[in-house]
N, C-alpha and C positions, 0 to 999 in steps of 0.2 A: 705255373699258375697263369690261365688264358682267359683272356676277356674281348670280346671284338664288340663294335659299335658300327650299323650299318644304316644309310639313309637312300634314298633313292629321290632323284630329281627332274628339272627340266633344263632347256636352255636359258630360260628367263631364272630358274632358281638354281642351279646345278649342286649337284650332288656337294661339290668338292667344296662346298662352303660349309662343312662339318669341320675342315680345317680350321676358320674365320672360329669358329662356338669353341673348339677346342683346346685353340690359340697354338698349334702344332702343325708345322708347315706341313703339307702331303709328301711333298719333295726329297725330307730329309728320316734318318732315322734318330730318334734322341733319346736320351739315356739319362736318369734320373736314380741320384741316391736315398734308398729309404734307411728306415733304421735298422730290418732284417735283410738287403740285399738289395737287386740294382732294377729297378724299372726301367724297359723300353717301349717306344710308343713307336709303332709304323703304320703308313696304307699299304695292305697288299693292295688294292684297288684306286682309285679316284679320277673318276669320271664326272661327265654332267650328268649321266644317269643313275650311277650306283658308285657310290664311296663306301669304304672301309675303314675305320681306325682301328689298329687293333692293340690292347698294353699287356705285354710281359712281365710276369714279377717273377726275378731268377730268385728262390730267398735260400740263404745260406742254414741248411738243417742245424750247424753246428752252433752256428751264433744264436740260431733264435733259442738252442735249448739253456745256452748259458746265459743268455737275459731276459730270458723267462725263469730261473732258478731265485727260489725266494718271492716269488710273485703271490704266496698265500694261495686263496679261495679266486683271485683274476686270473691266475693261471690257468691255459685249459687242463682238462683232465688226461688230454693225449701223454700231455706229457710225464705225467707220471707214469703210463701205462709203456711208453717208448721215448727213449733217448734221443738216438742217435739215426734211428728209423723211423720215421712216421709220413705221414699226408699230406702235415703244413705244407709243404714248397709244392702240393701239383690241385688242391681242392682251395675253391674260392671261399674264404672266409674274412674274419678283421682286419688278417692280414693286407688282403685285396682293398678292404675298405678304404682304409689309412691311405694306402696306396693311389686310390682314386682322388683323396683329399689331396693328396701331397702333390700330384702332376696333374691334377685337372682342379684345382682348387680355384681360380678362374670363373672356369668352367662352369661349376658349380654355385657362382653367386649369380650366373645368367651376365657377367659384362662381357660385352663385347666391342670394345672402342675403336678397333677398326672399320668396320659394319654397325654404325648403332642402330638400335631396335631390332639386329637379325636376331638376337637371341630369345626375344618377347616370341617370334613367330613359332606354332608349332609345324612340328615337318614328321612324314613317317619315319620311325626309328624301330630297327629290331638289333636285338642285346643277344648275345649267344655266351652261354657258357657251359663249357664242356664237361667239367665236375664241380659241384656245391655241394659239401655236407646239409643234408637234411635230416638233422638229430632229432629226433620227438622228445625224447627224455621224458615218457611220462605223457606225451600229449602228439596227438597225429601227425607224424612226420611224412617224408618222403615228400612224392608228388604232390602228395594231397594237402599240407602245409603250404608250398608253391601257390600253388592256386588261390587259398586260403588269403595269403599274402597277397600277391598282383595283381589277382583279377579283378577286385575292389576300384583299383585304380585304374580300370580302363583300359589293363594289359591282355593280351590273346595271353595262353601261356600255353607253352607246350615242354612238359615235363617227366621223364622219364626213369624209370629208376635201373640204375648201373649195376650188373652182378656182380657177387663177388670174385667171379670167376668164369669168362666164356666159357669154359672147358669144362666147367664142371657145374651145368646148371641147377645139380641139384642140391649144389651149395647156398641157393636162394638169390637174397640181393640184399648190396650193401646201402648204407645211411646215404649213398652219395645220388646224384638225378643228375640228366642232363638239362639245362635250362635253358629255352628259348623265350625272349619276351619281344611279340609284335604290338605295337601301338603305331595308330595313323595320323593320328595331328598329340604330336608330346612334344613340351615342351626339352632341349638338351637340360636344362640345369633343372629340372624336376626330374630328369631320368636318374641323373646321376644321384641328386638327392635322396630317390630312396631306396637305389643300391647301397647307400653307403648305409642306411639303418637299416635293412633286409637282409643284406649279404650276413651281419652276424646274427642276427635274427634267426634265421636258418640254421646255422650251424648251432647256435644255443650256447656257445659261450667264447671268447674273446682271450688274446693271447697277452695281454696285459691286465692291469690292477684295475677295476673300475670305482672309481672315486666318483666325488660328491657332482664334480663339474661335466661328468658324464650327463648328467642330467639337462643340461643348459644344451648341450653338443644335441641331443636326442629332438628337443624342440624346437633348436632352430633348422635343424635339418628338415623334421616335421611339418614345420610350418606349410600352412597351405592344406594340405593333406590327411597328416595325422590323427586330427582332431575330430573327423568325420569315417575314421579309416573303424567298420565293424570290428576289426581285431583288436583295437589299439590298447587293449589293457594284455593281453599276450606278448603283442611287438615291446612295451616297455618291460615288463618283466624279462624277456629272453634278453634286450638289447641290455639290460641293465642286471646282468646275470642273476637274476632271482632275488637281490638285496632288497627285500623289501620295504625298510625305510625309503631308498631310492624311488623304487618304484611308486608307491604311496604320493611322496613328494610329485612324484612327475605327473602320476595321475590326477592330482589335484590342481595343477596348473594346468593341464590340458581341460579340463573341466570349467576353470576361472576364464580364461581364454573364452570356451564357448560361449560360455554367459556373455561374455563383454562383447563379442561379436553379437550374441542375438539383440542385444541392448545397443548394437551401434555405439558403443561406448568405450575408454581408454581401459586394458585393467586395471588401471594404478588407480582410478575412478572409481572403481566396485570393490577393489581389494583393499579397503582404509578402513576394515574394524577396528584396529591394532593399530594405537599409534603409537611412533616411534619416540614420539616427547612425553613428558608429563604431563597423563591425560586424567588422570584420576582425580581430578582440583574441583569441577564442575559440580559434583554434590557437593564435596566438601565446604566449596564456596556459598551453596546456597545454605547449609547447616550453620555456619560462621553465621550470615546475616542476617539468619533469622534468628540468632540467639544474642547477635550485637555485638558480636567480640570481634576484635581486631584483624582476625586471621584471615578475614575476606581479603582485606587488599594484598596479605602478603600472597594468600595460593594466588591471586590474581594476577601479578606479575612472577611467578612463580616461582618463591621460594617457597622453601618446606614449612609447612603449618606445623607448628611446635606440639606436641601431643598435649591432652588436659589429663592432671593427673584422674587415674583410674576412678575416683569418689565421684568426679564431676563429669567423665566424660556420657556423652551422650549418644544414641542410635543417629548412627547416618542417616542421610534421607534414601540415599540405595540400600540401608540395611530396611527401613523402613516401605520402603516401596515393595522389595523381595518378603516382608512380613503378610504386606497387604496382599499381594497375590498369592501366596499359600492360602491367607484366610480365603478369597475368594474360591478359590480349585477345594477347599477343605468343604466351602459354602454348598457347593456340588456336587461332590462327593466322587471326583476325579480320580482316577487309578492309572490312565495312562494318561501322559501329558506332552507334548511336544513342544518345547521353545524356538519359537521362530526366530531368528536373527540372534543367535545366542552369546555370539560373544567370541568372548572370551571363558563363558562356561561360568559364570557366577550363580547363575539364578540355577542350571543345572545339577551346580553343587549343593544346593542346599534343597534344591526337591530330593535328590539321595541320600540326605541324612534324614531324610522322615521317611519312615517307612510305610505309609500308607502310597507312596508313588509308586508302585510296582515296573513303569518303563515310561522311560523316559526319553526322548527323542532329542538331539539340541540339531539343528540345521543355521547354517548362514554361510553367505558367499563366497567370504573370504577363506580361504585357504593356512593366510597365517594367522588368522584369529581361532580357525579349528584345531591349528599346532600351537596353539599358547593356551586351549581349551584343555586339551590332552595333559599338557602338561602339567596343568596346574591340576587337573583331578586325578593324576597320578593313574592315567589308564593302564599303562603296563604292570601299574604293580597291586592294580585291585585284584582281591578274591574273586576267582571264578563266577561266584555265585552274586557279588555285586554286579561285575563288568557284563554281566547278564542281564543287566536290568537297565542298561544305559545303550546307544550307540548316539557317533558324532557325524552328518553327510552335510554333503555338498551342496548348497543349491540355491537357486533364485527364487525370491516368495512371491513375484510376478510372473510364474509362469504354475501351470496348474502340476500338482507331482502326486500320482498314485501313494508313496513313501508317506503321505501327512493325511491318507483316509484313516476313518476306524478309531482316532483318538479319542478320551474320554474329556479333554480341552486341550487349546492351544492357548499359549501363550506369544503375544506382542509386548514384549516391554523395551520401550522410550522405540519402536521401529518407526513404525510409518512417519516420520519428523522427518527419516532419512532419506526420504524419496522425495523425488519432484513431481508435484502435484500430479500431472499430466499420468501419472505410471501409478497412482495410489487405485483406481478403481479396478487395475488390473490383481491390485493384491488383493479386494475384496471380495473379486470373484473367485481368486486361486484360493482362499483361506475359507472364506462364508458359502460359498455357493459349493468348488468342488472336491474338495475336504471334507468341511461341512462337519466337522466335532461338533459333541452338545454343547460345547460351555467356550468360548473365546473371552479369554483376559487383554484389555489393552492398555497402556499409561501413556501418557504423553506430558510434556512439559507445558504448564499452565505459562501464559506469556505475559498475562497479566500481572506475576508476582514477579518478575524478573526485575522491579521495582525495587525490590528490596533488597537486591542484590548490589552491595554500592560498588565494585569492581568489577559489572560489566557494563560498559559506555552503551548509553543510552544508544536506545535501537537497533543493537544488538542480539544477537541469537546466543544462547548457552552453550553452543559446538559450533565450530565451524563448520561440519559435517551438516550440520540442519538446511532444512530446505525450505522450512517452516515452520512456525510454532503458535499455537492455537491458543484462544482462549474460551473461557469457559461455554460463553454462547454457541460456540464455532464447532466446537468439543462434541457439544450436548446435540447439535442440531446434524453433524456427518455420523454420532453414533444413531440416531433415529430414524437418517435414511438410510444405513448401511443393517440396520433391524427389519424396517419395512419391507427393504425390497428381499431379505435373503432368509426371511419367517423366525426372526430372531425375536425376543426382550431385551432390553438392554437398563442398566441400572450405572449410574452416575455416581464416583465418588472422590472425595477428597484424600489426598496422599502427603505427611507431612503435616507440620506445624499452620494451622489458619491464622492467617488476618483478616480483621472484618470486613478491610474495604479491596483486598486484592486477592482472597480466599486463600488455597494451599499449592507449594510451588510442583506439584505432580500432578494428576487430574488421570482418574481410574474409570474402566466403565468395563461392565459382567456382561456377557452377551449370553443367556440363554437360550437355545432351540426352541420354540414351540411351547414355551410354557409364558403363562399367563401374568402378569408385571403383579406384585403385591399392591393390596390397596392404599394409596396415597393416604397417611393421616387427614381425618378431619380439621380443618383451620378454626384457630379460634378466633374472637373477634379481634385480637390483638395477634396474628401468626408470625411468627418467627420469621424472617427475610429468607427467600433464597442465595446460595452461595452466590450465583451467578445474579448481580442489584438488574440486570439488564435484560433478565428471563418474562418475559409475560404469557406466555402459557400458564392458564390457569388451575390445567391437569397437574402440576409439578409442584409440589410442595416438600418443603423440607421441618419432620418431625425436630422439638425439643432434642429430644434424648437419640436420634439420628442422626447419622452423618449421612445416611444414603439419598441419593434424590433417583426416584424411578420417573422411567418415562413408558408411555406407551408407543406398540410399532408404529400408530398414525398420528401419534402426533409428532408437532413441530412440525416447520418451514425448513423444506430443503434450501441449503444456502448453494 
């Protein structure tokens, strides 16, 4: 098994400082033990104008069939097919991989402490290699994979496919290509980098078990590259031999990642649906005090809220919130729905048990909030004919996504709190303007009842996640400009137990398309106060026997 590595130079940058990136003197030959057999690394050449590195992998046929035995579904398939005879020790595969990890590992992370910053520079590099299985299994192999692969990245490729036999050409051609890759300014440790996830890529499967931590291995080698690579749902299924869990997992970090990048932001920032503490305390808290019972302070430093026996216990204020936006989607007469920022998949579950949802969409950022989503509604083990009427994706609600046109509403519940103001008009336009459902549901936390809440310290926000938290006025006046500008209605309502002088601790608002706001009750001489003591619009009034407060598109004062 042969790999050579070729650079060309000057007198001010000379070739032979491939050695320096390599960390492998030119001078010497050196000799390196793998787990199948012996690595050597020489120059036939090194000049200032043209160096050589070239590594040998001698691999032992005998050994590799006896610690590949019992290897399951990681095993390749050669080897059930051939013993004692097979391809492993002269075609570039995982074997090679590993190989490059183990003697150029180095190499590979770009240090260079001899020469610091030579390794940051790119230099022209061409890769030669004499045989690579190029397996399709099912999907365009050969050369045309090659291509498929490299040329994304900025490689010349020149690829060719090996007969089975000179002599007998009309025995066709084998799985295997010759492979040349020229690139003029690459950096060394991104060369090697996606040799080492390509090389088995190619071949289509790996001479070892691939485990969970394959997955970790995949993107950081990826890094830089991957995540913008047009193949890169192929490259992880092949590198990760078709396990699809794995693959799923990977795809979906590779996906978090992009957001976080396009967001300029950490992912451990975007990826906090799911928290890892006891996060569940937050309604229950506010349910506690608004009923007066003790158990606010205990969820509040958080111990467990002791259950009320079954005669007394009451609707949460998230059972009740998930109450009032069905009523609202029931109000319109919704059949497909899509939940923005879903979760953990709560409100999902319970649009599935009503059977007027016909499909359902849940979308939101995080990755492990979509695997604690699945989980909990039990996707793998729904009826065909449910699991038909649901999917879970990936995605940011500030950017615009073809995937959320065509719904008959969307759903916002407790989202937009979770953004930083600056980023919220972005989601108005991805969800109102280019989506564009007839019916948008939204809730947010009223800030003005957090009052009532005697375990959270004044001045505080109900999550730490929160970025902000509105009150009624604040509520009433971003749903009026976010109606006006994008040809909506919007209708204001209360969520949860009222008080008279801090109203209810949820605050709901109906956004319908193009249809025309109900007429506001007549006031009597003595009219009922609005929830909001601090509204003076005089368009807005709230009925006796009403909880809703409508507004019109023009009115209100954009804040």
């Amino acid at each position: 098994m042969f790999m050579s590595i070729s650079t060309t130079g000057t007198a001010e940058s000379p070739a032979s400082d491939l050695g320096f990136l390599l960390h492998k003197h030119p001078g010497k030959v050196q000799r390196f033990s793998t787990s199948h057999g012996e690595a050597h690394v020489f120059y036939p050449e090194a000049g200032d104008e043209l160096c050589t590195a070239a590594l040998l992998l001698d691999i032992d046929p005998i050994a590799l069939v006896r610690k590949g035995r019992g290897k399951g579904r990681g095993g390749s398939p050669d080897f059930a097919l051939a013993q004692y005879v097979n391809d492993r020790p002269y075609a570039a595969s995982s074997l090679l991989a590993v190989a490059l990890r183990t003697v150029f590992r180095t190499a590979m992370k770009g240090v260079c402490e001899a020469r610091p910053g030579l390794a940051e520079v790119p230099r022209p590099l061409r890769i030669s290699l004499p045989a690579v299985p190029a397996n399709g299994a099912g999907e365009s192999g050969g050369p045309a994979m090659a291509a498929r692969l490299f040329e994304p990245l900025g490689w010349q490729v020149e690829a060719s496919a090996i007969p089975l036999d000179e002599a007998f050409p009309e025995w066709g051609e084998s799985r295997y290509v010759r492979l040349e890759l020229a690139g003029t300014e690459v950096r060394l440790a991104d060369a090697l980098q996606q040799l080492y996830v390509l090389l088995p890529v190619l071949d289509g499967a790996k001479h070892y078990w691939v485990a969970p931590d394959e997955v970790d291995k995949l993107l950081a080698a990826g890094a830089g590259w991957l995540a913008d690579h047009p193949e890169q749902a192929l490259i992880a299924r092949r590198y990760l031999s078709r396990r699809w869990a794995l693959t799923r997992r990977a795809m979906e970090r590779l996906e978090l990642a992009r957001l976080a990048e396009a967001d300029d932001r950490e992912v451990e920032e975007i990826d906090n649906a799911v928290d890892d503490s006891a996060d569940d305390s937050v309604d229950e808290a506010v349910d506690a005090a608004a009923s007066g019972t003790a158990a606010a302070a205990a969820v509040g430093d958080g111990r467990p809220e002791q259950p009320e026996p079954a005669a007394e216990r009451k609707a949460s204020l998230a059972d009740q919130r998930r109450a009032a936006i069905l009523a609202a989607l029931g109000e319109v007469g919704a059949a497909r729905v899509a939940d923005l920022g879903c979760g953990q998949g709560e409100l999902v579950g319970a649009l599935l048990k009503d059977a007027r949802f016909t499909e359902v969409l849940g979308v939101d950022v995080s990755a492990r909030a979509l695997s604690a989503a699945a989980r909990k509604l039990r996707l793998e083990r729904m009826s065909e004919r449910q699991a038909a009427r649901v999917r879970l994706v990936q995605g940011a609600l500030t950017y615009t996504d073809a995937r959320l046109k065509g719904f008959d509403a969307a759903v916002l519940c407790e989202v937009i709190e979770h953004l930083d103001l600056p980023r919220l008009p972005a989601l108005e336009y991805a969800v109102f303007g280019a989506a564009r459902p007839s019916a948008v549901v939204v809730t947010t936390p009223n800030v003005e009842y957090n009052v009532r809440w005697e375990s959270l310290p004044a001045g505080h926000v109900r999550h730490a996640d929160h970025r902000f938290e509105w009150d009624r006025a604040q509520f009433r006046s971003w749903a009026e400009r976010v109606a006006a500008t994008y040809g909506y209605t919007a209708v204001i309502r209360p969520v949860g137990p009222e008080d008279a002088e801090v109203g209810a601790p949820t605050q709901l608002a109906l956004f319908r398309i193009g249809t025309a706001p109900e007429p506001a009750p007549t006031p009597t001489a003595d009219p009922t106060p609005t929830h909001d003591s601090t509204a003076t619009d005089d368009r807005t009034f709230t009925d006796r026997t009403s909880t809703d407060t409508t507004t019109t598109p023009e009115g209100g004062e954009t804040r």
